[in-house]
C-alpha positions as CSV (number, residue, x, y, z in Angstrom):
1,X,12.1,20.1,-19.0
2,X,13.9,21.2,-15.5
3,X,17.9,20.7,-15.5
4,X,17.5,18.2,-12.7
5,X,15.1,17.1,-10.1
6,X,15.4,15.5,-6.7
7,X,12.9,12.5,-7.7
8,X,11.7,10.8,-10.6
9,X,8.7,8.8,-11.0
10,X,8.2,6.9,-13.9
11,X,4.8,5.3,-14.2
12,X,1.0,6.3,-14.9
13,X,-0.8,3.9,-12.7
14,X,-1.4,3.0,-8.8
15,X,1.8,2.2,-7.8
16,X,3.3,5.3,-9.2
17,X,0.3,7.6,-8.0
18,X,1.2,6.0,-4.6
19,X,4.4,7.2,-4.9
20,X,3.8,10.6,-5.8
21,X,1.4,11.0,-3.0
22,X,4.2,9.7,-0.8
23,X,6.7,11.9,-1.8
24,X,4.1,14.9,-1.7
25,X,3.4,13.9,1.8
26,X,6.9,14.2,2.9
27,X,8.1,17.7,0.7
28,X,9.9,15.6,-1.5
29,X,9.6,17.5,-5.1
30,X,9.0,14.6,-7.3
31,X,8.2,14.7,-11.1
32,X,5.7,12.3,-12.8
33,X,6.9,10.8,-16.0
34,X,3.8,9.0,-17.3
35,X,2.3,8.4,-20.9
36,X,-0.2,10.9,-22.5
37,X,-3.5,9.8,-20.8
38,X,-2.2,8.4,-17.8
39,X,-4.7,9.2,-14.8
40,X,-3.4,6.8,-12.0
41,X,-5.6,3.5,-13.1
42,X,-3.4,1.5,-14.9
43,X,-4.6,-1.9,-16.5
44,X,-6.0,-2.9,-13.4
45,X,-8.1,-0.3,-12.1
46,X,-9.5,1.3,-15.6
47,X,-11.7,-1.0,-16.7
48,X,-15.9,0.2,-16.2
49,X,-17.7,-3.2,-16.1
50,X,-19.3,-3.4,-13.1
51,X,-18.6,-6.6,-12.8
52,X,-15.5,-6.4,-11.5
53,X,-15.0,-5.8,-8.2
54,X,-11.9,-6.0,-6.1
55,X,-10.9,-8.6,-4.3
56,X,-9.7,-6.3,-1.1
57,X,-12.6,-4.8,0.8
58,X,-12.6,-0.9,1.1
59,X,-11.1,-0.4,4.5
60,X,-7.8,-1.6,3.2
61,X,-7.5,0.2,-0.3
62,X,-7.0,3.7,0.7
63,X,-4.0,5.0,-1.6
64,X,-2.4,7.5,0.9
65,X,0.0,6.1,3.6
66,X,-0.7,7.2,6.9
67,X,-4.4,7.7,6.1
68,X,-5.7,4.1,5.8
69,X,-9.5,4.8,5.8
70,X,-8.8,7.6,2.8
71,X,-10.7,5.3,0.2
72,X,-13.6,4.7,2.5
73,X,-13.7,8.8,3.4
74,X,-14.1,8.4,-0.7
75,X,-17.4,6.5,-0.7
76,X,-19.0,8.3,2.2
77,X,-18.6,11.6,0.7
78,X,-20.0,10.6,-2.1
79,X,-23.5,9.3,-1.3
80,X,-22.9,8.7,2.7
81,X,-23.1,5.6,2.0
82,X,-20.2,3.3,2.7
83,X,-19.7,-0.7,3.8
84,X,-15.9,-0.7,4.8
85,X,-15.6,-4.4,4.6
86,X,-17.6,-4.6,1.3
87,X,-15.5,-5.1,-2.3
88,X,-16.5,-2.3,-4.7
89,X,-16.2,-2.5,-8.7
90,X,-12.7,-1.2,-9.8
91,X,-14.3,1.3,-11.6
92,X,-15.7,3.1,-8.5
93,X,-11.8,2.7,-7.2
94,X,-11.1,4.1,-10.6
95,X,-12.6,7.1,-10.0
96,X,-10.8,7.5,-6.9
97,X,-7.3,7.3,-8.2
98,X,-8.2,9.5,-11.0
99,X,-9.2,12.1,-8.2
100,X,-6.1,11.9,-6.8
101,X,-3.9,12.1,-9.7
102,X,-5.8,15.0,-10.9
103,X,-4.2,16.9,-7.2
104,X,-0.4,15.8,-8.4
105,X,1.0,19.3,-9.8
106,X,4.3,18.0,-11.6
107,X,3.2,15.5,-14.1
108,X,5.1,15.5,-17.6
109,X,3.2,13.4,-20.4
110,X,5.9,11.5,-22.3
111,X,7.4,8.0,-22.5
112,X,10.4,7.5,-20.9
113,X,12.6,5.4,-23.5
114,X,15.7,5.1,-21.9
115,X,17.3,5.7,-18.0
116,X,21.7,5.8,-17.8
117,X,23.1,6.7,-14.5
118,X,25.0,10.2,-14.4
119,X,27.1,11.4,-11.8
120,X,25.1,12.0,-8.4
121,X,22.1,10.7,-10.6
122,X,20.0,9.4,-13.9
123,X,19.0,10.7,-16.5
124,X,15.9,9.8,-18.2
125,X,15.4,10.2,-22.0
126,X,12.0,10.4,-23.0
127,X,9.6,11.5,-26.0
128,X,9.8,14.7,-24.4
129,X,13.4,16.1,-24.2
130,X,16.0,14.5,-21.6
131,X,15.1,14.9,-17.9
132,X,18.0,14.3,-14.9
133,X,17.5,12.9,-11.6
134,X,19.5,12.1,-8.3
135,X,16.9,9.2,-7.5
136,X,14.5,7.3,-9.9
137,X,11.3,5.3,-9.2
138,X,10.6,2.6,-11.9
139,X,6.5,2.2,-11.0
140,X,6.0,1.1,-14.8
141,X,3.7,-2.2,-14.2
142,X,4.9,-4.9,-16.3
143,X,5.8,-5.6,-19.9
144,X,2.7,-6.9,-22.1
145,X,1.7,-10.4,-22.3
146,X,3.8,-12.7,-24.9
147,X,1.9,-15.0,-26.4
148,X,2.0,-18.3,-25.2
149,X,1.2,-20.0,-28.1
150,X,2.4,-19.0,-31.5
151,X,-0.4,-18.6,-33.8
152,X,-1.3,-14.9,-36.2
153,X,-4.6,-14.6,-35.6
154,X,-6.3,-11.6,-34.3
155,X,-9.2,-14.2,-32.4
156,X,-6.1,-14.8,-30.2
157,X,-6.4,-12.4,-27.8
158,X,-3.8,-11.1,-24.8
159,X,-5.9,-8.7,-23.8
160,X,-9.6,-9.8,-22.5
161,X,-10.1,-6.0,-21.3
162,X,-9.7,-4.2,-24.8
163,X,-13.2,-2.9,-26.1
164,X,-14.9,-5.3,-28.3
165,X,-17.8,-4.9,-30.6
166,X,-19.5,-8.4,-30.0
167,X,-18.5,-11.3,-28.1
168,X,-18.3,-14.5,-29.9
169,X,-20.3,-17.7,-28.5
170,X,-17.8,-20.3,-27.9
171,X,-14.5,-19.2,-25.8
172,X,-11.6,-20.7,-24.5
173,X,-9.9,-19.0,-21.4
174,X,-6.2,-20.1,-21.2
175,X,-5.5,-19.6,-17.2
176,X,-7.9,-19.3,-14.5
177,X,-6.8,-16.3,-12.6
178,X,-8.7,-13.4,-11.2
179,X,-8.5,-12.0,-14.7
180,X,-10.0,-15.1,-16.4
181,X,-12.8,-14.7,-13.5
182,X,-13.3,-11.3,-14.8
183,X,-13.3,-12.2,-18.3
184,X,-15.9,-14.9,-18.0
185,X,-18.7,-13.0,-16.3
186,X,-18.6,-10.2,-18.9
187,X,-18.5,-12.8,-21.4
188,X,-21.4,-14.3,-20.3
189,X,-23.4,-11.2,-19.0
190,X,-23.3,-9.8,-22.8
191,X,-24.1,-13.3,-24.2
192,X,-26.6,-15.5,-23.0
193,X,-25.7,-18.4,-25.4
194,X,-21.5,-18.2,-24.3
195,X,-20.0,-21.6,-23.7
196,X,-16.9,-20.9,-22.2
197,X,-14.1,-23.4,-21.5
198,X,-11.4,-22.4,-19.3
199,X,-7.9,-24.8,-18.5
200,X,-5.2,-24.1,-16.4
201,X,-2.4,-26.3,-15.3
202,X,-3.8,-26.6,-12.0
203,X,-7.6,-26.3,-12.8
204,X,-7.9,-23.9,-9.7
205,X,-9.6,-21.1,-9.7
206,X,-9.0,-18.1,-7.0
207,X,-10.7,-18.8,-3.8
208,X,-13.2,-16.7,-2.2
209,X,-13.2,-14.8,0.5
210,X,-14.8,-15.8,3.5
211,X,-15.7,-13.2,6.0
212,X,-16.7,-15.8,8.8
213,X,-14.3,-16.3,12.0
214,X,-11.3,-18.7,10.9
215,X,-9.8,-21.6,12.8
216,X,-7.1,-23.2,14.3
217,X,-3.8,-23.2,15.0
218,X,-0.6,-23.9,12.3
219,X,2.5,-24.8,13.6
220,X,4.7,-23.1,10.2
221,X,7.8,-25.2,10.2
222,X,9.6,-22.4,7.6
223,X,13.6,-23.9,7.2
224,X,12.5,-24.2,3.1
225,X,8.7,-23.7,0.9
226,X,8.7,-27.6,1.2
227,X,8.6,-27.5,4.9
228,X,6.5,-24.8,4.9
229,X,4.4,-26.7,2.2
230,X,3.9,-29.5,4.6
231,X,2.9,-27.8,7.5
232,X,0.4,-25.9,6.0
233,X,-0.9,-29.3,4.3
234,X,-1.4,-30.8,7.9
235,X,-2.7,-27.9,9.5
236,X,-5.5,-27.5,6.4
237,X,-6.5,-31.2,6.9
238,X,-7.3,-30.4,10.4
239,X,-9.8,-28.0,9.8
240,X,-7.4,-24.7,9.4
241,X,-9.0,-22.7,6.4
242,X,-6.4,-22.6,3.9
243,X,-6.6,-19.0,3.5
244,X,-6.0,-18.4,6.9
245,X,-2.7,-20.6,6.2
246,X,-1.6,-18.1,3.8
247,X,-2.4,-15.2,5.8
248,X,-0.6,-16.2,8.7
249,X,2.9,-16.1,6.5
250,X,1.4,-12.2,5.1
251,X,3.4,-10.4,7.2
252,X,6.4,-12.6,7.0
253,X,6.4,-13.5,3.4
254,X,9.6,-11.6,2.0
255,X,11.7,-12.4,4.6
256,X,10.9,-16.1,4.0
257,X,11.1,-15.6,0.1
258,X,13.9,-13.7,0.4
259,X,15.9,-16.1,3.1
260,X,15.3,-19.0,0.7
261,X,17.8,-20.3,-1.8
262,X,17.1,-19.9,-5.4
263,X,16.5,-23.6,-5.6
264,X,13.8,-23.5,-3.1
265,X,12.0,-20.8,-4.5
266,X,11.8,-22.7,-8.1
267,X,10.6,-25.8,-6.6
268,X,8.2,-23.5,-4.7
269,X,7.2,-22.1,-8.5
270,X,7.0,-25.3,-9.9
271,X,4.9,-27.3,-7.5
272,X,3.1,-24.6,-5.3
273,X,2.8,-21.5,-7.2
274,X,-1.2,-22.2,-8.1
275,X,-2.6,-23.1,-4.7
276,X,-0.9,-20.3,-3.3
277,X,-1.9,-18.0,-5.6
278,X,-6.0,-19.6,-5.1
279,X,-5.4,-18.7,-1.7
280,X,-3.7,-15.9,-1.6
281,X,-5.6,-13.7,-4.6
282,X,-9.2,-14.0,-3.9
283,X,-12.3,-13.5,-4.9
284,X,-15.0,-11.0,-3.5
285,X,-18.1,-13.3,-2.5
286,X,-20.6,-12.4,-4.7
287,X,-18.0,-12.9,-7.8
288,X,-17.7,-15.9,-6.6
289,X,-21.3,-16.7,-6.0
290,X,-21.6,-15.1,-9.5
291,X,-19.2,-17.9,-11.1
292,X,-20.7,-20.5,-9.3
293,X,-23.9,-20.5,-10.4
294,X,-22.5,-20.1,-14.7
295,X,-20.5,-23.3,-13.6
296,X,-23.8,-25.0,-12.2
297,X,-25.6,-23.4,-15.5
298,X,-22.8,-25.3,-17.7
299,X,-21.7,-22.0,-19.3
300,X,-18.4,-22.1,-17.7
301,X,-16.1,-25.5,-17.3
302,X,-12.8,-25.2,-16.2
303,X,-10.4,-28.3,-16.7
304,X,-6.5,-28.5,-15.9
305,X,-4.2,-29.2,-18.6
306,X,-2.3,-27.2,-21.0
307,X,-2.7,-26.1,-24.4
308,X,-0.3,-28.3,-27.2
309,X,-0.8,-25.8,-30.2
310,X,-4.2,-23.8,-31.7
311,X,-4.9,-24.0,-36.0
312,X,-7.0,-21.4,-37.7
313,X,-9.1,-23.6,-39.6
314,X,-12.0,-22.0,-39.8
315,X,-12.6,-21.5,-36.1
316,X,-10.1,-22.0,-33.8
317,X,-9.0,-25.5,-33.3
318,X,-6.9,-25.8,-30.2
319,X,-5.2,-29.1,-28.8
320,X,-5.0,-29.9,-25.5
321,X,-3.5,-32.5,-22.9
322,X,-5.4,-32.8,-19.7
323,X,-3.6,-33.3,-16.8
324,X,-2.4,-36.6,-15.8
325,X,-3.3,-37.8,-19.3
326,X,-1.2,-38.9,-22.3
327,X,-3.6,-38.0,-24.9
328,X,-4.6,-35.4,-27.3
329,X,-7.5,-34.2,-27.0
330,X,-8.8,-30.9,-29.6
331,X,-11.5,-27.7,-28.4
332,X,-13.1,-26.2,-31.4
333,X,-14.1,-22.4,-30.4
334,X,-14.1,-19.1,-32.0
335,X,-11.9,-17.1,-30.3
336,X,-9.0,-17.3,-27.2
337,X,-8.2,-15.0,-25.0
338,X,-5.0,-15.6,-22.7
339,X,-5.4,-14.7,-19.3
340,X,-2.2,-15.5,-17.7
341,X,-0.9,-12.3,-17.1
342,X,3.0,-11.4,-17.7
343,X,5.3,-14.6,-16.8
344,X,9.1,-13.1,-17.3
345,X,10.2,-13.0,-20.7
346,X,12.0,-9.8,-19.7
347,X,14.7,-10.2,-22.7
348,X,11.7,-10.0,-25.3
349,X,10.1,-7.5,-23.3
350,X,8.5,-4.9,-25.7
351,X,9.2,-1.9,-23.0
352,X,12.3,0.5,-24.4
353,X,13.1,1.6,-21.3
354,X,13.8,-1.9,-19.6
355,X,15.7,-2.9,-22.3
356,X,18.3,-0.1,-21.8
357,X,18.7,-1.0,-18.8
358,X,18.9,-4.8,-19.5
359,X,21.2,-3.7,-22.6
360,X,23.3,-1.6,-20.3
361,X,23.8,-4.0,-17.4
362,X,21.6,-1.6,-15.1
363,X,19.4,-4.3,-14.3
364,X,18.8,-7.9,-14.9
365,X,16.0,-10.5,-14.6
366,X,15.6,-11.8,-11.1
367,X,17.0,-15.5,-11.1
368,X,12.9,-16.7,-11.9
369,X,12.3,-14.0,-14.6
370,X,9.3,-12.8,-13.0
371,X,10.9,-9.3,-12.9
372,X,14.2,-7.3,-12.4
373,X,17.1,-8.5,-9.7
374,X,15.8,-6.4,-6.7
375,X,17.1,-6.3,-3.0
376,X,15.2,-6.1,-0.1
377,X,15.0,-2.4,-0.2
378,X,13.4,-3.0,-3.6
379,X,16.9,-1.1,-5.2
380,X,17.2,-2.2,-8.8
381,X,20.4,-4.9,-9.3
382,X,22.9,-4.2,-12.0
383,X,24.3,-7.1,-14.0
384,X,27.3,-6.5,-11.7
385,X,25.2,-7.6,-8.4
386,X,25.6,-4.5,-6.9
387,X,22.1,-2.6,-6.0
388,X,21.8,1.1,-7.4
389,X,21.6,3.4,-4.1
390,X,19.3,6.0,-6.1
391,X,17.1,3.3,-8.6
392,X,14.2,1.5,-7.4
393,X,11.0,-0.6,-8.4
394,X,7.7,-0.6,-7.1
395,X,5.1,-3.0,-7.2
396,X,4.8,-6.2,-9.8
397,X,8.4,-5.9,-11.0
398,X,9.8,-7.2,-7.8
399,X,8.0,-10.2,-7.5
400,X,10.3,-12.5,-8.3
401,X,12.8,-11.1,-5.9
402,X,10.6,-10.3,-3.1
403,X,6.8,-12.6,-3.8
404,X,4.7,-10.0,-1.6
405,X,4.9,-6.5,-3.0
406,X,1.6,-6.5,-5.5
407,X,-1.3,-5.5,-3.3
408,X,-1.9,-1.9,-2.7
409,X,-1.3,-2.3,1.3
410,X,2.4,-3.1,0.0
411,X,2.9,-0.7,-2.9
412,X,1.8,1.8,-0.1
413,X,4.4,1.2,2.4
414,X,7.0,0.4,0.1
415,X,6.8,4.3,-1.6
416,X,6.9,5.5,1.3
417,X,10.1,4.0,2.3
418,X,11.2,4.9,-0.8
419,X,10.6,8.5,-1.3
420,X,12.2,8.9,1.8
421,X,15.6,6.4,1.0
């Protein structure tokens, strides 16, 4: 490896492909520290089921800053054929990303294990050699899912996107996010017998996009997420689609988040997290359509409530306590996959590298363990509470210190400022 570089990026998925496109953009030499494989995709945008589709249309996924119809250029050069406002499987965005990454010229395939600040810099030790840095880009995604139920058996899954050989008939879904949505159409598209049972605290699933004119007017009264919470609730029971009521606060979001005290953002956690998140992270129409009609089919229930404890007794037994209800009640299936994503746990956290920097006050969980302590320059906070000048994170990391910083419109914007800093 080179003695020193002007910028590291460490990562192998979108947000650090948006970075080194960034930095490309501007002559900033950057180097790409990603694991053997790595081709820009991440977990997100990797897997091949068509099925899954994104839940942003196509004129707002380009990857490039500064050229926001680059993704739709994409599609019409490959067939001339191209619906801007339409939601394409993630594979066909796969292939995009891996286009690009295949263009970036300094990519070295290692694992970084471990990051310790130099003078004027960092220096990154990886499976490679040692490699020095005056600025660093942490665009690693987040740790693996923890279980969130202790039980040693391999029919408890934490990833619902690994290969499989067969899926089994009866399935429990713990969480009813976008990836549970993904989950269950596969599921049922490669079974026609699946009965699928999915419970979430809330019993919400994401909403779907609606690509009619919205309504009405929302008077935000923003001094805390409870006041926020309550205009939002009146202006929704006057007709205001509620997903209009989260897209008015879009552009506004981490100054709010950010402004409010950390005891405002926990109650915002506790109580609101689940509608906004059905609001804010939607579904493409015709996934939605899709799920509707495996829900009117009674393949696919979905219940709110939250799982007690699961027995391997046979098949799975796995108690449960709807919501609002005192009693027990117990789900025989024959397998579990946990579709909740990563929730904190950064101390258990199986990544090396965050944990020397956890271990070497570098960093620390922001005050909701979502992620690491960031400021609003998205600079990495050491235990001391000072940011670094030259470390930064990009993309899910940072949500618990900033909220809005997941969607590729933001990772985008937020390299660029970045690569530039």
């Amino acid at each position: 490896m080179s003695a020193r570089v002007a910028l590291a990026i460490i990562g192998g998925g979108a947000s650090a492909l948006a970075a080194a496109l960034a930095a490309r953009a501007r002559g900033v030499a950057a180097t790409v520290i990603a694991p053997a494989g790595a081709d820009g995709c991440g977990l997100a945008y990797s897997t091949v089921d068509p099925l899954h589709r994104l839940n942003v249309c196509a004129a707002r996924m380009s990857i490039v800053e500064n050229e926001p119809h680059d993704f739709v250029a994409w599609l019409q050069s490959r067939d001339g054929k191209v619906q801007p406002q339409d939601y394409y499987p993630r594979a066909v965005y796969g292939e995009y990303l891996r286009q690009h990454w295949r263009t970036l010229s300094n990519v070295v395939a290692a694992e970084a294990l471990a990051l310790a600040a130099i003078q004027n810099g960092w220096r990154i030790q990886t499976t490679q050699g040692a490699l020095d840095a005056t600025r660093v880009i942490l665009a690693i995604g987040v740790p693996p899912a923890q279980p969130l139920i202790p039980v040693s058996d391999a029919r408890y899954r934490l990833d619902g996107y690994a290969p499989r050989d067969a899926w089994p008939r009866r399935g429990l879904l713990i969480g009813s996010s976008l990836t549970a949505v993904d989950i269950a159409l596969s599921w049922c598209a490669a079974r026609a017998d699946a009965e699928l049972t999915v419970i979430s605290r809330h019993g919400l699933w994401p909403l779907a996009h609606n690509d009619l004119p919205r309504h009405g007017q929302i008077a935000l009264d923003i001094r805390s997420p409870r006041h926020i919470l309550r205009s939002m609730r009146r202006a929704i029971a006057t007709g205001v689609d509620p997903c209009a009521a989260v897209d008015s606060l879009r552009d506004a979001t981490v100054e709010l988040w950010t402004g409010f005290s950390r005891a405002d953002r926990a109650q915002f956690l506790r109580h609101a997290r689940s509608r906004w998140d059905s609001a804010r992270h939607r579904m493409a129409p015709h996934v939605a359509q899709a799920l509707a009609a495996l829900q009117a089919d009674g393949r696919v229930r979905l219940v709110a409530g939250r799982i007690r404890g699961i027995a391997a007794d046979g098949d799975l037994a796995v108690d449960w306590q709807p919501r609002g209800r005192a009693r027990i009640e117990t789900l025989r299936v024959d397998e579990v996959v946990q579709c909740t994503g990563f929730d904190g746990g950064l101390t258990s956290a199986g990544s090396p590298l965050l944990r020397s920097l956890l271990d070497a006050g570098l960093a620390q969980a922001d005050a909701h363990r979502l992620g690491l302590a960031l400021d609003r320059k998205q600079r990495v906070i050491g235990a001391g509470g000072r940011a670094h000048a030259t470390l930064f994170a990009l993309g899910a990391l940072g949500r618990g210190s900033l909220w809005e910083c997941i969607a590729i419109p933001e990772i985008r914007s937020s390299a660029a400022a970045m690569v530039v800093a």
